[in-house]
C-alpha positions in Angstrom: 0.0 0.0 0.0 0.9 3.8 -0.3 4.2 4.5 2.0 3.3 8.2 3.1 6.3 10.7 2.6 8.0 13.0 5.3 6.0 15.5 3.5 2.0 13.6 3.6 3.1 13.0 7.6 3.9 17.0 8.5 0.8 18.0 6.2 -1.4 15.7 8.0 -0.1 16.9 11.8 0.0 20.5 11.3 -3.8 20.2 9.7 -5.1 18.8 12.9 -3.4 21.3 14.9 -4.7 23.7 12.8 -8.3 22.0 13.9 -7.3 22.2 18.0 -6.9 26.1 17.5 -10.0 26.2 15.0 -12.1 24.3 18.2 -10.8 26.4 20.9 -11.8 29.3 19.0 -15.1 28.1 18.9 -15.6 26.1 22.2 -14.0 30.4 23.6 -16.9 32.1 21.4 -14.3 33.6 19.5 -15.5 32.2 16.5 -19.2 32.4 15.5 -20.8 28.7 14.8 -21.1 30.2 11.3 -18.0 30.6 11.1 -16.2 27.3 12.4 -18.8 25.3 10.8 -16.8 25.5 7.1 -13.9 25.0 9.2 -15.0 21.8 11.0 -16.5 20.6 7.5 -13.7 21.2 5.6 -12.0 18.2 8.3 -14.7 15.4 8.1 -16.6 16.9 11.3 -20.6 16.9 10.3 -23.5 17.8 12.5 -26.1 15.0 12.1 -29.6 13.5 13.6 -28.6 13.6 17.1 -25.0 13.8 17.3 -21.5 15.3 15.3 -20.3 12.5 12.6 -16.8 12.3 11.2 -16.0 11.0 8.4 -12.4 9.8 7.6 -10.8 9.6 4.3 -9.4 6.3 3.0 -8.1 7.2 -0.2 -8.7 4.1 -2.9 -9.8 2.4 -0.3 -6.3 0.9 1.6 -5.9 1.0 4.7 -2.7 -0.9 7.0 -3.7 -2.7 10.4 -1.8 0.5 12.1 -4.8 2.5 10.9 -7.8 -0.4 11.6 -6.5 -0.3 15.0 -6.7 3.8 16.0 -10.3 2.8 14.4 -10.4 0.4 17.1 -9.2 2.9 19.5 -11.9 5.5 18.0 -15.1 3.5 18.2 -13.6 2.3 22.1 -12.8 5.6 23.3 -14.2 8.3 21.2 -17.6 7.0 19.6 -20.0 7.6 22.9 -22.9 10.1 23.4 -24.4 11.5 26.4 -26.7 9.3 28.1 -29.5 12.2 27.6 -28.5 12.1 23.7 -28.7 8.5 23.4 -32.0 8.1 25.1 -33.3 11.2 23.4 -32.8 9.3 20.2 -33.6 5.8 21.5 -37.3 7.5 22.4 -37.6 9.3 19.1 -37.2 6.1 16.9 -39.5 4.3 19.6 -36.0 1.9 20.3 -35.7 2.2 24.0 -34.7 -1.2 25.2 -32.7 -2.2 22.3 -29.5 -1.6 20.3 -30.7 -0.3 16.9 -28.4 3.0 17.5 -24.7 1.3 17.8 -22.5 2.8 20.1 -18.4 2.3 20.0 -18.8 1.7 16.3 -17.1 2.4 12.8 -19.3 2.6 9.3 -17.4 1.5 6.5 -19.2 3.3 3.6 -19.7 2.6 -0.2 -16.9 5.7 -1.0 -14.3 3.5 0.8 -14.4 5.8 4.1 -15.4 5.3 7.3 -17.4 7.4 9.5 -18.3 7.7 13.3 -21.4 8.9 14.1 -21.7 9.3 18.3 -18.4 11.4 18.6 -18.5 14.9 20.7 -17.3 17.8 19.5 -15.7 18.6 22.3 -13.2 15.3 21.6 -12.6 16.0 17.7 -9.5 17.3 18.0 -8.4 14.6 20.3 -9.5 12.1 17.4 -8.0 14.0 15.0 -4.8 14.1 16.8 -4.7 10.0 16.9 -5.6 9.9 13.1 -2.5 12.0 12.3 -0.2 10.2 14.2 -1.6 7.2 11.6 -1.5 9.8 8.3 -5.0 9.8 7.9 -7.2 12.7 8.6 -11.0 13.8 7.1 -9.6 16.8 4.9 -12.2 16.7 1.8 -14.8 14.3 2.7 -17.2 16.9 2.9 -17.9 20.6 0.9 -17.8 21.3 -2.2 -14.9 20.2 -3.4 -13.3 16.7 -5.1 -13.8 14.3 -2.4 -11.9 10.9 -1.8 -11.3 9.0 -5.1 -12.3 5.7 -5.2 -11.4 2.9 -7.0 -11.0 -1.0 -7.7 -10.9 -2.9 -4.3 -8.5 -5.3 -6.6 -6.5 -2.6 -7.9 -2.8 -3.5 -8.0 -3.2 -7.1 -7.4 -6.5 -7.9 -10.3 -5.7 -10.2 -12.9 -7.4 -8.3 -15.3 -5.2 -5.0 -14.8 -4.0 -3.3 -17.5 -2.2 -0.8 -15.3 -2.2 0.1 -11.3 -4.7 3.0 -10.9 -3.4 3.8 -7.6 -0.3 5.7 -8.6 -2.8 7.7 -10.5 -5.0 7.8 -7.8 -2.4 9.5 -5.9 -1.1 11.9 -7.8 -4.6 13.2 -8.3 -5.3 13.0 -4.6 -2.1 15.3 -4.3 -3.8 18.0 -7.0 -6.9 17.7 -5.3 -6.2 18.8 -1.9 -6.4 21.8 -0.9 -6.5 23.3 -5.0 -6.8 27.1 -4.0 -9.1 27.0 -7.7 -11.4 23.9 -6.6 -11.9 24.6 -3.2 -15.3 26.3 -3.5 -16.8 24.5 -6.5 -21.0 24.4 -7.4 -21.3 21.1 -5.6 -19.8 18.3 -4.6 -16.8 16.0 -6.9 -16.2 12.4 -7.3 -14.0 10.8 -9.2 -13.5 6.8 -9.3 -10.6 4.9 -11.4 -9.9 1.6 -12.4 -7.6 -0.4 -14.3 -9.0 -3.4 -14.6 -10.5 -5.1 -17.8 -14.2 -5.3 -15.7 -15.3 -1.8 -13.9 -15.5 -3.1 -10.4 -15.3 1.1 -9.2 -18.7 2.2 -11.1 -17.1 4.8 -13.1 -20.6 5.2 -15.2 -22.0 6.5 -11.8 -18.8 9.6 -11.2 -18.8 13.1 -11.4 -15.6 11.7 -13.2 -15.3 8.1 -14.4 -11.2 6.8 -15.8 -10.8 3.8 -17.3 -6.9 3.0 -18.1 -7.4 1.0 -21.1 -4.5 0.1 -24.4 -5.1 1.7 -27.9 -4.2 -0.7 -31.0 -0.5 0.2 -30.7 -0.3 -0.9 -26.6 -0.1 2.6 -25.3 -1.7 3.1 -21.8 -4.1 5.8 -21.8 -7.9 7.0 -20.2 -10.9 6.3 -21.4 -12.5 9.6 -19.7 -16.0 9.6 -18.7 -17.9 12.8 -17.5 -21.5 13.8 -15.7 -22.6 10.7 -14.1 -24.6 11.0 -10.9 -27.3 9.7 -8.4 -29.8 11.2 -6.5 -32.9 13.4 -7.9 -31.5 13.3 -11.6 -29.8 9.7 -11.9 -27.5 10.5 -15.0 -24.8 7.7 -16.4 -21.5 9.5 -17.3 -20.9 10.6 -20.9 -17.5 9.5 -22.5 -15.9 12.7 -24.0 -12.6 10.9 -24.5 -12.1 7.3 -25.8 -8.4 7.6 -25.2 -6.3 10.2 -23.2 -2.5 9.5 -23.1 -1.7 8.6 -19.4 1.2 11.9 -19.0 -2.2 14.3 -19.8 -4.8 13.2 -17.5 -3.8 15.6 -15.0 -4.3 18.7 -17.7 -7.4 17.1 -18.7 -9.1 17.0 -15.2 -7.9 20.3 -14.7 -10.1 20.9 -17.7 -12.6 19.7 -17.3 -13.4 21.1 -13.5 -12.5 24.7 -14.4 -15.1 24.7 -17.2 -17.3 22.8 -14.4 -16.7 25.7 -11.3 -17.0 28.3 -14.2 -20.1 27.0 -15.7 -22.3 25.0 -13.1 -24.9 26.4 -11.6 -25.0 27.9 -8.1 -28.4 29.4 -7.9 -29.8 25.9 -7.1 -28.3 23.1 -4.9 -30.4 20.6 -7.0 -28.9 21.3 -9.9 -25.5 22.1 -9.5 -23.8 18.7 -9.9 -21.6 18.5 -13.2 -24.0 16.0 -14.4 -26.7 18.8 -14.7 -24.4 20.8 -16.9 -23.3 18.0 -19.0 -26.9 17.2 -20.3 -28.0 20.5 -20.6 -25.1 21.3 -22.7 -23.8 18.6 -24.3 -21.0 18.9 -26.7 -20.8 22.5 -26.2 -19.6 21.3 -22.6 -17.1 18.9 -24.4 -16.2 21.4 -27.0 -15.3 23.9 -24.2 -13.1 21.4 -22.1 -11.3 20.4 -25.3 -10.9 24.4 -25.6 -9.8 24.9 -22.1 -6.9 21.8 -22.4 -5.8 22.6 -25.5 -5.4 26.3 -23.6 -3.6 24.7 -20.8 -1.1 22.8 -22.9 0.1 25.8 -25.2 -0.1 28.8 -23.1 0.3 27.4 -19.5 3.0 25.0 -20.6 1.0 21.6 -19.9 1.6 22.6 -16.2 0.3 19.3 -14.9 1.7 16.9 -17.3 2.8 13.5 -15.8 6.9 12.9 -16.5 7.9 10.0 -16.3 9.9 10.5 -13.2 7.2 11.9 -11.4 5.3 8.4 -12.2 8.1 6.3 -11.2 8.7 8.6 -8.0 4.7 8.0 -6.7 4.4 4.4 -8.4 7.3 3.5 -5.8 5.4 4.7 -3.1 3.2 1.1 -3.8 5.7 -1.3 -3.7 4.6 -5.1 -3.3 4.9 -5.7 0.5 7.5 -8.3 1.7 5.9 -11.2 2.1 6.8 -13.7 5.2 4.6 -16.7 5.3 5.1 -19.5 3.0 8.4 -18.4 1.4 9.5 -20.6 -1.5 6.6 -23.4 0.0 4.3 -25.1 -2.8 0.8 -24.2 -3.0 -1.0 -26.6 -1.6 -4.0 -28.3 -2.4 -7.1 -27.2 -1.0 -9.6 -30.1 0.9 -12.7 -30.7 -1.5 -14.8 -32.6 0.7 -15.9 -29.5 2.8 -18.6 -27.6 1.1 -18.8 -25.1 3.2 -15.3 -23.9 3.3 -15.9 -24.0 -0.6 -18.7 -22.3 -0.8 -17.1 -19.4 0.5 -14.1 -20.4 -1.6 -16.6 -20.0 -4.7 -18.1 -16.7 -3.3 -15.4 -15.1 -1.0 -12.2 -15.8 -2.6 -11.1 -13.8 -5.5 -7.7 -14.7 -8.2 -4.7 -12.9 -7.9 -1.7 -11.7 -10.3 0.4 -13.7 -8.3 -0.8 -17.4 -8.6 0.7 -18.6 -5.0 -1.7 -15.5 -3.5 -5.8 -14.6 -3.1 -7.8 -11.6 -2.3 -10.2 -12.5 0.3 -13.4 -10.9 1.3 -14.3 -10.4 5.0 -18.5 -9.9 4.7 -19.7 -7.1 7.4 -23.3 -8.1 6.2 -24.4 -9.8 10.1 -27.9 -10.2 11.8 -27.7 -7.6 13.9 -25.7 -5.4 12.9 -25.8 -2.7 10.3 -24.2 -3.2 6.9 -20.7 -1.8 7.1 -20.7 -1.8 10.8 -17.8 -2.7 13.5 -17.1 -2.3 17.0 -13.3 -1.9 18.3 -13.4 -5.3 18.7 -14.0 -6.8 15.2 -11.7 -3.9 14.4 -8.7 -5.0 16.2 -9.7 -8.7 14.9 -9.4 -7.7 11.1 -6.3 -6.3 12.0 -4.6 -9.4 13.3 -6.0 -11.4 10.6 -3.9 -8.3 8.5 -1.1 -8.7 10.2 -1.2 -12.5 10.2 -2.7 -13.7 6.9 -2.2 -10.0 4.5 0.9 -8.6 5.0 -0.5 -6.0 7.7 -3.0 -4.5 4.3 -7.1 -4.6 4.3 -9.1 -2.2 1.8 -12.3 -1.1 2.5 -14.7 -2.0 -0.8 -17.5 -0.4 -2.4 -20.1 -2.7 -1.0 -18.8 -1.9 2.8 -17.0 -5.1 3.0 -13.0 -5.5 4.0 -10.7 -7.7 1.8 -7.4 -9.0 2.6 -4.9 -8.6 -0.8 -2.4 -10.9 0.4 -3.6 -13.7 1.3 -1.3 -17.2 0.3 -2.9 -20.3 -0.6 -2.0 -22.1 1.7 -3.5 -20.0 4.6 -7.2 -19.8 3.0 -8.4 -22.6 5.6 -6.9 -21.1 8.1 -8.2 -17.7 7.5 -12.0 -19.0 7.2 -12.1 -20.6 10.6 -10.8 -17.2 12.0 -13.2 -15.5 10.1 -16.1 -17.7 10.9 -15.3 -17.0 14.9 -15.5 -13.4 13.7 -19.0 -13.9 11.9 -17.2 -12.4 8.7 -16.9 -15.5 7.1 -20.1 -15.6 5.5 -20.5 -16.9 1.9 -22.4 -14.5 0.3 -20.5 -11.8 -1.8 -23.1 -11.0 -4.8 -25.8 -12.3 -3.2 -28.6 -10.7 -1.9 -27.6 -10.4 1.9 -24.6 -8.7 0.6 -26.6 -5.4 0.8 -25.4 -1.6 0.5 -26.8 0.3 3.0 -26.8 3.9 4.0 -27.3 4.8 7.3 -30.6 6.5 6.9 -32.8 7.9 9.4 -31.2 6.7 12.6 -28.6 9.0 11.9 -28.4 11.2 8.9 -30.3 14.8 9.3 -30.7 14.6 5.4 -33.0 11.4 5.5 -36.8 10.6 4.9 -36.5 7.1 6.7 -35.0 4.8 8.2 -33.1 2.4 6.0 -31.5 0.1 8.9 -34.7 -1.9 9.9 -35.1 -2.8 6.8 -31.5 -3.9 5.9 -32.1 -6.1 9.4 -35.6 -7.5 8.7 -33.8 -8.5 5.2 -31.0 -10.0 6.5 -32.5 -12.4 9.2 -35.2 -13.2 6.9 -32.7 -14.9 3.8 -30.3 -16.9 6.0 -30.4 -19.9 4.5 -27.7 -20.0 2.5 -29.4 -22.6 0.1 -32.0 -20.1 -0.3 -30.0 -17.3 -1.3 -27.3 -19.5 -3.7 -31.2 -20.6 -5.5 -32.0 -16.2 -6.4 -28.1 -16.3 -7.4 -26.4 -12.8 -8.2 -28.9 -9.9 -7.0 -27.6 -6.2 -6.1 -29.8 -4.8 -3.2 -29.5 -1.7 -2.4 -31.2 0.8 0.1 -31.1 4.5 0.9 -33.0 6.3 3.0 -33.3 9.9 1.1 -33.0 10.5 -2.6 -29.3 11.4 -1.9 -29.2 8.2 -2.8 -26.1 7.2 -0.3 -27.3 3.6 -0.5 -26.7 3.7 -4.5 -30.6 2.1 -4.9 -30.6 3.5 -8.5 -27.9 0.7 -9.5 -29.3 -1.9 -7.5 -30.7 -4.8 -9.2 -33.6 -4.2 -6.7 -33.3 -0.4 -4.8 -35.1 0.6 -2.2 -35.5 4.7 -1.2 -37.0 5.9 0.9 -39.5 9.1 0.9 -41.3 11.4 2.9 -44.9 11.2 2.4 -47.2 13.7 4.6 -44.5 13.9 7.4 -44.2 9.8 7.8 -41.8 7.3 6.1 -42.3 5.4 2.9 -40.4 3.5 0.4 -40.4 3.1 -3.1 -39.1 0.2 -5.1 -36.6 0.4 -8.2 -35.4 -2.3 -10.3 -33.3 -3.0 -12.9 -30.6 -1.2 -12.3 -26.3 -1.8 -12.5 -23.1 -0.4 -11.4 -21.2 -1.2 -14.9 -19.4 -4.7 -13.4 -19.3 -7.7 -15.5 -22.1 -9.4 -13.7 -24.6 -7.0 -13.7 -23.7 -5.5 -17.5 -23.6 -1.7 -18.3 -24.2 0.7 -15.7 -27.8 1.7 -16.0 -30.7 3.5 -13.8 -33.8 1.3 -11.9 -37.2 2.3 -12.7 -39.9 2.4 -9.7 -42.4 -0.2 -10.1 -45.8 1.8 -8.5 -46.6 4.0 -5.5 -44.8 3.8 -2.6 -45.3 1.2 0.3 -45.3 1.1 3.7 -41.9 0.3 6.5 -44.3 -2.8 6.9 -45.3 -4.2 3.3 -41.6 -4.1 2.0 -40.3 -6.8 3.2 -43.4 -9.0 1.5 -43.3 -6.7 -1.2 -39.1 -7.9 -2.1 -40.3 -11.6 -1.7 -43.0 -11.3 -3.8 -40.6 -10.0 -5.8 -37.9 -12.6 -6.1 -40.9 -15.5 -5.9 -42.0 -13.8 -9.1 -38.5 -13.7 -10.7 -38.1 -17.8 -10.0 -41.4 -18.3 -11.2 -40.5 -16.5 -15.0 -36.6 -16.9 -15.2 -35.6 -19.8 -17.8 -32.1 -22.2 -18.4 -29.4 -20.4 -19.0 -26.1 -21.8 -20.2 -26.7 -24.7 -17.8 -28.0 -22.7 -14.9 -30.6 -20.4 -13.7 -30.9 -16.9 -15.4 -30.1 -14.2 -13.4 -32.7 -11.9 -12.0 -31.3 -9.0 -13.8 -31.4 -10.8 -17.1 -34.8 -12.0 -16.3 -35.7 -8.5 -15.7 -34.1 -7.4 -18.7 -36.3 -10.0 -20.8 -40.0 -9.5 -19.6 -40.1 -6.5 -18.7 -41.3 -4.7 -15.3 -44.6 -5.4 -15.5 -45.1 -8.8 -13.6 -43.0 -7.4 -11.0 -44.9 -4.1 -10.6 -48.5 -6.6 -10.5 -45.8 -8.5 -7.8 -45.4 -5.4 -5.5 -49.3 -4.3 -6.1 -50.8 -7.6 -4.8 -48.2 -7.4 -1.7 -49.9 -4.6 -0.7 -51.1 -4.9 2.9 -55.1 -4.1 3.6 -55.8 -1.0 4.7 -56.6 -0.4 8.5 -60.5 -0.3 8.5 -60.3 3.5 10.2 -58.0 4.1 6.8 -60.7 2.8 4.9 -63.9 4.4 6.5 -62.3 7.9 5.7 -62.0 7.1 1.9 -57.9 6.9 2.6 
């Protein structure tokens, strides 16, 4: 993973002492909560349902067992409310009595960060302190500015790489922060990169998409996709360059972000995402970026252009680690007579470049507990297994999972019975308990409801691990606002939910993808009817998949997929499906014509 300069570790410490004076400013009253609020947000440090949330960069998603465990220390120490706080919110969702708001806990989320949501304010600059002394920090993951890039949870180590995105990665994380031109843009910037043959980082879906790809003569370059977006408008990403040489990607972005802070709209928060202006304006938009690089190459001197050495300098910075287990040892052959260590062979363990190693997936999809979620002590676990089995490396994924990159052949056995003491060894990657969640109404000020009780309900209802292998490959995902944190438009089956007279609702999408190879090109859901109730949707997603195994045929040998089934009849018996799900009105309900 990245080995952080003298340089990233003095930036990082003098920004969170920047933060203690910035506090005690506040906490003194000499600076007006107006004030200190850009200030706090500008470090990770939001004001949510109940109680301050941080959220902490993990750019592309690695992170070393060091980190995981000042995590641990975090969600021990750090992640507590008030008892008043805690009971006032307990009350408010009707909870009192149970442990549906977790306490001492970290979030991994679908942008490969990780958030706390019970920390005082009073204590950030304590926290932020402890994440310095780790290099990590909260700098951009909030305003409007480019945020944490994202990318391939395989990048580096996939088989299908055509090139490491994560020296790229860097470099643009480096422009990124702090750019005295991009600091105060219409709205929010994302930008996801892979380098893999199959788009495991949902470019399609980014502000910015990159997609390192050959041309006929070999040469690395970016395919560049622009305008792609969720919430109110869900837009997929237009490509305005096939192939970019690698060296001018840097001038390119630069491009295409000043014609975006120069163009985009800031006289309504709806419609200031880059996606807004790129279908409004189409190729003018293109035409103007192509203008605005061609301006930057000739008269500014191609000030970002990648050299070589300035490659090779941050590529270093990713060096394979040394590896200590199983030196020189042959790879041995794995027991076949235990189906359910292969199941999660099948589901859990991915190839590797190296044929003697595996990626492995550690699923934080448990009864309950919240997609995503860990306390210190499943923390500290995943880092021993790190430091163990994965040469001290996890990396946070897009569908709030942790993965091991290291991981030797000969270990695998080894490294599921650890995990299955841990309740992370569950074999069901793609499935449908392998949910996105966001965390929706029990803490996010921005939500309509409450996603979490319905991500519960859902998982302790498909348990059965026959059961769920039977449906095969379905993407569920669930946000509670049309944000759309939970990513429901891409979800095979989405769930959002809505505010309808002041009470919570949901509405159902399907159809949608995130561009990977199983799911086929990224693409939007479409809402089957009116919204249902917190009750009905449960019964409303089993009559659901009950209609997809009733109408889905033999395909190459096995079941057809619910998304291909989908694709070939149509919505309509599914929307019929959701309608006859309904639950009957209450008789009051009825009596008033309701």
């Amino acid at each position: 993973m990245y080995q952080y300069t003298d340089f990233d570790k003095e930036f990082v410490r003098l920004r969170a002492a920047q933060f203690r004076d910035q506090l005690e400013r506040w906490q003194a009253g000499k600076l007006a909560e107006d004030e200190f609020r850009p200030l706090r947000l500008q470090n990770g440090w939001y004001v949510q349902r109940y109680a301050p949330m941080l959220r902490v960069a993990v750019p592309y998603g690695e992170l070393s067992s060091q980190q995981l465990r000042a995590m641990a220390t975090i969600a021990r120490d750090y992640d507590e409310p008030e008892a008043a706080v805690f009971k006032e919110a307990m009350e408010k969702q009707g909870l009192l009595g149970t442990t549906r708001l977790p306490t001492h806990c970290a979030h991994f989320t679908t942008r490969q960060n990780v958030q706390f949501n019970w920390i005082p304010l009073a204590r950030s600059a304590d926290v932020m302190d402890l994440l310095a002394s780790v290099n990590m920090h909260g700098i951009q993951t909030s305003g409007n500015c480019i945020r944490n890039i994202t990318s391939d949870e395989l990048a580096g180590i996939a088989i299908d790489e055509v090139a490491d995105p994560r020296p790229f990665g860097e470099i643009m994380r480096q422009w990124s922060t702090l750019h005295p031109e991009f600091a105060f843009l219409p709205r929010k910037f994302k930008i996801a990169i892979t380098g893999a043959a199959e788009d495991r980082a949902a470019i399609g879906w980014h502000d910015v998409g990159l997609h390192l790809v050959k041309n006929e003569a070999g040469e690395v370059g970016f395919k560049v996709l622009v305008g792609g977006g969720m919430g109110r408008t869900p837009v997929i990403g237009t490509v305005i360059r096939e192939f970019l040489p690698w060296n001018q990607i840097m001038n390119f972005l630069e491009a295409v972000v000043r014609v975006y802070n120069r163009w985009g709209r800031r006289d309504n928060i709806y419609k200031a995402r880059i996606k807004i202006l790129v279908k409004a304006e189409g190729q003018r938009y293109i035409d103007e970026v192509e203008a605005e690089f061609q301006q930057i190459i000739e008269h500014d001197g191609g000030a970002h252009l990648i050299t070589q050495e300035e490659y090779d300098r941050v590529a270093a910075c990713f060096v394979d680690p040394e590896l200590t287990r199983h030196v020189g040892a042959e790879v041995q052959a794995l027991p076949q007579d235990n189906v359910a260590f292969n199941r999660w062979l099948e589901r859990n363990v991915m190839p590797h470049r190296n044929p003697a190693l595996r990626a492995v997936r550690l699923s934080f999809k448990r009864p309950g507990w919240s997609p995503g979620d860990a306390d210190s002590h499943i923390l500290e676990a995943a880092a021993d297994l790190a430091d163990r089995y994965s040469a001290g490396e996890v990396r946070v994924t897009h569908t709030q999972n942790l993965l091991l990159p290291w991981v030797h052949v000969n270990d695998l056995l080894e490294v599921w019975e650890e995990a299955k003491k841990l309740g992370l060894a569950a074999p069901t990657s793609h499935l449908l308990t392998d949910m996105i969640t966001c965390p929706g109404g029990d803490f996010c000020a921005l939500a309509n409801a409450r996603s979490l009780p319905i991500a519960e309900t859902l998982l302790e209802r498909y348990q059965d691990l026959d059961e769920l292998y039977d449906l095969g490959h379905i993407d569920l995902h669930i946000s509670g606002c049309i944000n759309s944190c939970g990513h429901h438009h891409s979800g095979h089956i989405g769930i959002l939910g809505v505010d309808k007279d002041g009470k919570e609702w949901y509405q159902v999408v399907l159809g949608g993808s995130d561009g990977s190879q199983l799911s086929g090109p990224a693409q939007a859901g479409k809402v089957i009817g009116p919204s249902f109730s917190l009750a009905e949707v449960p019964g409303v997603i089993e009559a659901i998949l009950e209609t997809y195994r009733t109408l889905r045929e033999p395909q190459d040998g096995k079941a057809e997929a619910f998304i291909d089934t989908f694709r070939r009849v149509g919505i309509a018996p599914f929307k019929e499906a959701g309608k006859a799900a309904r639950l009957p009105a209450p008789a009051d309900a009825v009596a008033e014509g309701a």
